[in-house]
C-alpha positions as CSV (number, residue, x, y, z in Angstrom):
1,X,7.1,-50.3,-29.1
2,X,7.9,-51.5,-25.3
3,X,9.0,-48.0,-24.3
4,X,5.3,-47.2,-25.2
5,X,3.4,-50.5,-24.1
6,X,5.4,-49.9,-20.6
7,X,4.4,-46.1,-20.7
8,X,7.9,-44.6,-20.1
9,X,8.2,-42.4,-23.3
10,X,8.8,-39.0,-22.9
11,X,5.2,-36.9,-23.7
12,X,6.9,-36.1,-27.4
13,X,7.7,-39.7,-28.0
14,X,4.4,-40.6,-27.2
15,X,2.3,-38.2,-29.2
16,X,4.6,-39.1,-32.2
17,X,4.5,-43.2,-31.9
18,X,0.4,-42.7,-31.0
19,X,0.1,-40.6,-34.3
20,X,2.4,-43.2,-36.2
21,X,-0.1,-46.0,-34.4
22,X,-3.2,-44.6,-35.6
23,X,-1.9,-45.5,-39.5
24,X,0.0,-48.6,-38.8
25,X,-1.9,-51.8,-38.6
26,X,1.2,-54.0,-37.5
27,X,1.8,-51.7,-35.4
28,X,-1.7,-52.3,-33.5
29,X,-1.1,-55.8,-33.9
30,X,2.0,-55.7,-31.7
31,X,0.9,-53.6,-29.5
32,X,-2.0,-55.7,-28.5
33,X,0.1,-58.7,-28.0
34,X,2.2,-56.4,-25.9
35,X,-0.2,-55.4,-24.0
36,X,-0.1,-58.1,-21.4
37,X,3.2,-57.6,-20.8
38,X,3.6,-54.9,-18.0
39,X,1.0,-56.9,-15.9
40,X,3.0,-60.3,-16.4
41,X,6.2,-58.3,-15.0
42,X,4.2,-56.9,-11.9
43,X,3.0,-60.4,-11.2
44,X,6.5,-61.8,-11.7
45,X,7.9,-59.1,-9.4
46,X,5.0,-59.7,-6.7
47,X,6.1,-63.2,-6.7
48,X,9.9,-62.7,-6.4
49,X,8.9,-60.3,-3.3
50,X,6.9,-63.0,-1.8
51,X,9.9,-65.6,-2.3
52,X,12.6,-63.3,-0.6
53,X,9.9,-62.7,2.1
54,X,9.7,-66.5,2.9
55,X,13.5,-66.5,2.7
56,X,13.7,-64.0,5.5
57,X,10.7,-65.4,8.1
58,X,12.4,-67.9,10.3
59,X,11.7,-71.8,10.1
């Protein structure tokens, strides 16, 4: 489920698990809670960039 929700299965994978999706209702359900998840990360790794920035500039 987070291979797909982060989009790194391989074009197989994901046909099958979006096939498997389309009958599984608990499934969707995880899914959708997932679904924040990749944007939290980016914003968690945007954040730890900034901090190492500020650790580098000079004071």
């Amino acid at each position: 489920m987070a291979a797909y929700a982060l989009g790194v299965l391989d074009e197989e994978d994901h046909e099958v698990f979006e096939r498997h999706l389309m009958a599984c209702e608990e499934c969707q359900l995880e899914l959708r809670e997932l679904s924040e998840v990749p944007g939290f990360l980016d914003a968690v790794r945007r954040d730890r960039s900034n901090d190492l920035n500020e650790d580098r500039t000079p004071h």
